[in-house]
N, C-alpha and C positions, 0 to 999 in steps of 0.2 A: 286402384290399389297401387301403378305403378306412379301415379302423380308426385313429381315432382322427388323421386325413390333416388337421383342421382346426388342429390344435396347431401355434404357432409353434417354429420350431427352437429349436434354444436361442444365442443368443447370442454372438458370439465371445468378449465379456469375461468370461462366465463361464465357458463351457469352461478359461480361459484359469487363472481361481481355482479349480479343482475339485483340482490337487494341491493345492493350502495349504489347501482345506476338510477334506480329509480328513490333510493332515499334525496338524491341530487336533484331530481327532475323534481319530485313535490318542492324541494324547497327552492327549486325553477318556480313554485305556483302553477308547474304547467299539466292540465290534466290526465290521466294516463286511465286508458279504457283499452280493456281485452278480453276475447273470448274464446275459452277453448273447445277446439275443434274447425276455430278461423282463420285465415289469414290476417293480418294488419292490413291488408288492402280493402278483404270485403268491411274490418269495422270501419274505415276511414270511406268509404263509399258510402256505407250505410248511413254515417251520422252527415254526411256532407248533402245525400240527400234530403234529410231532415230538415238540415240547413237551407236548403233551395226552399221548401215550402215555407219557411219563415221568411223568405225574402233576404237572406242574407246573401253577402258576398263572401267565397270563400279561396283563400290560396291554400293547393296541397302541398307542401317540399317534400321533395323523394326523389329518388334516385331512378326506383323503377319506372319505367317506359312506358309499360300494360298500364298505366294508369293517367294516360291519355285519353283511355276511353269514358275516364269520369266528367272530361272538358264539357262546360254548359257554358251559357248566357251568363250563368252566375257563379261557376267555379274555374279556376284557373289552375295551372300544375308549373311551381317552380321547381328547376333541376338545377345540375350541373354540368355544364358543358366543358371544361375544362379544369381537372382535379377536383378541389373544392373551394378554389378563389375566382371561380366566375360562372354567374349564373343565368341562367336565360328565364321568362316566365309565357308560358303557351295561354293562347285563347283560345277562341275555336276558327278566328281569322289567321294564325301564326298553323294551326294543325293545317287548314287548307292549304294553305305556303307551302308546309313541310311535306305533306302524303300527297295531297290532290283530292283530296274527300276530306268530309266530314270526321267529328271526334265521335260519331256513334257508328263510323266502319271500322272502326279501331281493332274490332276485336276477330273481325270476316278476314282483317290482313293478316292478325297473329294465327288465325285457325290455319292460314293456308303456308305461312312463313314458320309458322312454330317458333319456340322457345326451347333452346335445350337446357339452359340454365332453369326452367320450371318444369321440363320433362314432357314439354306440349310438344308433339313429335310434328304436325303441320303435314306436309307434302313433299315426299323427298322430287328435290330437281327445279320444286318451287321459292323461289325468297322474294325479298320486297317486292322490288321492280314487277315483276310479274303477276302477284298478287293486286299490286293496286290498280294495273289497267286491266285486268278482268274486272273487279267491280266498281272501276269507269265507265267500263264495258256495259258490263248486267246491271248495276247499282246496288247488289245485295248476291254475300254468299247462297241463301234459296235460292235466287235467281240463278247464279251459276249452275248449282248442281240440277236444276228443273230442266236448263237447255244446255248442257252439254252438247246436243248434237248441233247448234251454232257455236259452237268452238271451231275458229277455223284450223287452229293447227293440230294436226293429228294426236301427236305426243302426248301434247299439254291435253287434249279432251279424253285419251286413254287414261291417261295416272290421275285424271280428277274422277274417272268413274270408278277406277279402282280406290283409291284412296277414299271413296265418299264419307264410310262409316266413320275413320280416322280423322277425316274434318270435321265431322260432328260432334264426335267426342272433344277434338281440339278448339272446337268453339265455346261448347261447355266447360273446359277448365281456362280457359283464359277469361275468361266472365269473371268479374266482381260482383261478386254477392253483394247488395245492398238491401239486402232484408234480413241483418243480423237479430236476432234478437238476446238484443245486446239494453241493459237499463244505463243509462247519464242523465246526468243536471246540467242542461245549457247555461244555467249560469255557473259551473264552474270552468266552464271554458273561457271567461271575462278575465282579459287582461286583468293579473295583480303584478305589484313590484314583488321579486324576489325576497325572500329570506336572506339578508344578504351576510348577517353576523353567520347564521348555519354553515351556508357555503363558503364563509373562508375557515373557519373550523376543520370543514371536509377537507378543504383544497391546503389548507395547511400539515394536513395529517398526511395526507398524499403525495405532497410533495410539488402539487400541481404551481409551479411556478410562474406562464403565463397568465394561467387562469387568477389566480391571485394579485397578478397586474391587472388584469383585467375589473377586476370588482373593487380596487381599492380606492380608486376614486368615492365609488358609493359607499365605503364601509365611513370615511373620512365625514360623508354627508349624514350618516343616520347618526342620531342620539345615543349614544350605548352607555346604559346606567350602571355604575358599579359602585358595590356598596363598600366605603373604607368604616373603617375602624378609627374611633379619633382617639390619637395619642394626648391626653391633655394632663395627664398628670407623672410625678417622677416614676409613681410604681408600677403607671402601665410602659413606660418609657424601661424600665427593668425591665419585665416582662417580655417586651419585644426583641431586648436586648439579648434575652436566652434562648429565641426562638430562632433568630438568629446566631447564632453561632451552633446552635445544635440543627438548621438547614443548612449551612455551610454557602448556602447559594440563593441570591436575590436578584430581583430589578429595583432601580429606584429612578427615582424622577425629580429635577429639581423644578418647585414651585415656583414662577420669580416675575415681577411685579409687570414686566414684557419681556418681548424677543431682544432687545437690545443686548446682548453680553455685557457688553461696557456699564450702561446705566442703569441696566436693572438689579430690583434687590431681591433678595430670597424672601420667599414667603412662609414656606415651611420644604416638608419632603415628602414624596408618596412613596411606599413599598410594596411590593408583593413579592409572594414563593408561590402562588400559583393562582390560576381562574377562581374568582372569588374570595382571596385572602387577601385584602388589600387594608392597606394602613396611611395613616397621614398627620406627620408631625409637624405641627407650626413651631415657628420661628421662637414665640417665648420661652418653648419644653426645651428647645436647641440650645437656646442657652442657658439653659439649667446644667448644661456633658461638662462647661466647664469647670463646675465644683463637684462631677459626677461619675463614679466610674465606670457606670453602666455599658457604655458603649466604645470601653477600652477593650480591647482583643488581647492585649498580649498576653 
């Protein structure tokens, strides 16, 4: 009951953005699976082991640590190692490097080191270092608590018999559940290209200004169909003319035969007053303005 009881709730303001983070992530294409009552560790363990049975390779990115213990043959854990401009990716070769044991004593080191930040209380007096050469030592927390009485240092074999039930319990919650029952479509987890008109929509509404540099390359590449309105005659050429001036405010765009300013010629004009109001006067309506008062303001 007390698992994990030191975490601040989360915030009204963000509750508040959690639809428009994930309205951004679908038009990411990218899948979003949860379950409540879960952690996002044990659904990300659970579908990753699915994955291992498919033969897939899998990288996990996260930040959390505890999730070292998911390292296989075929899954990998990229982090961050400083800030969020550089990252490291673990094996099960890089875990040996870093602990001295394998990626499935991961969770024997957090039982006896604890987590305060997840409210796994561990072994007070015990951290890393200590933890990991006891099960160098024995090769498995069982083992420890079974022979205790091969603890050579006195201390350390009192506060692991006292502590026993507390390690148990702290083995148990640092474990990732990987038998969510959780339903997905492995094929929506297939790379798609973005939604990429969506997201600058969003990212324009937001304000999101790198993000907007960032996609505008792609926005340049996809096709974006918009439908004008073709000005071909004097009375739709009126028409426009009172639409305009009772909007007070347009875009226009000059049509022109290339990019040269010098030698190019006008083709016609496009206008709009907003997303899907779009208009477009060629060159021979144009000049019809000059025996025409349509498009006089004053």
């Amino acid at each position: 009951e007390e698992y994990k009881a030191h975490r601040k709730k989360m915030p009204v303001e963000l509750i508040s953005q959690i639809p428009l983070i994930k309205e951004i992530i679908n038009n990411y294409n990218i899948a979003i699976c949860s379950k409540e009552g879960y952690e996002a560790d044990d659904v990300i363990g659970t579908i990753a082991r699915e994955a291992e049975k498919r033969n897939c390779d899998i990288i996990i990115v996260t930040g959390d640590k505890d999730a070292f213990q998911l390292i296989s043959p075929h899954t990998k854990i990229m982090t961050t190692i400083k800030g969020v401009t550089e990252v490291k990716i673990y094996d099960e070769e890089e875990i040996v490097r870093k602990f001295g044991v394998g990626s499935e004593k991961i969770v024997d080191i957090l039982a006896f080191k604890g987590d305060s930040s997840d409210n796994i209380p561990g072994v007070p007096g015990i951290g890393e270092k200590t933890a990991i050469a006891l099960i160098k030592e024995f090769g498995s927390l069982e083992n420890i608590l079974n022979n205790t009485n091969k603890i050579s240092k006195k201390s350390l074999r009192e506060v692991i018999r006292e502590y026993e039930d507390q390690i148990k319990m702290s083995k148990m919650l640092a474990t990732i559940v990987r038998e969510v029952p959780i339903k997905y479509d492995f094929d929506s987890f297939r790379v798609k290209s973005p939604n990429y008109g969506e997201l600058w929509k969003i990212f324009k509404k937001l304000e999101f200004k790198n993000l907007l540099k960032k996609i505008a390359p792609k926005i340049n590449h996809e096709k974006t169909k918009l439908k004008f309105n073709l000005i071909d005659t004097e009375e739709k050429l009126e028409g426009l003319t009172s639409k305009i001036i009772e909007r007070k405010c347009l875009s226009f765009y000059l049509i022109t035969s290339s990019d040269n300013a010098i030698s190019a010629n006008i083709l016609g004009i496009a206008l709009s007053f907003k997303d899907n109001e779009n208009y477009y006067i060629p060159l021979f309506i144009l000049n019809l303005i000059e025996n025409s008062k349509c498009l006089s303001l004053e």
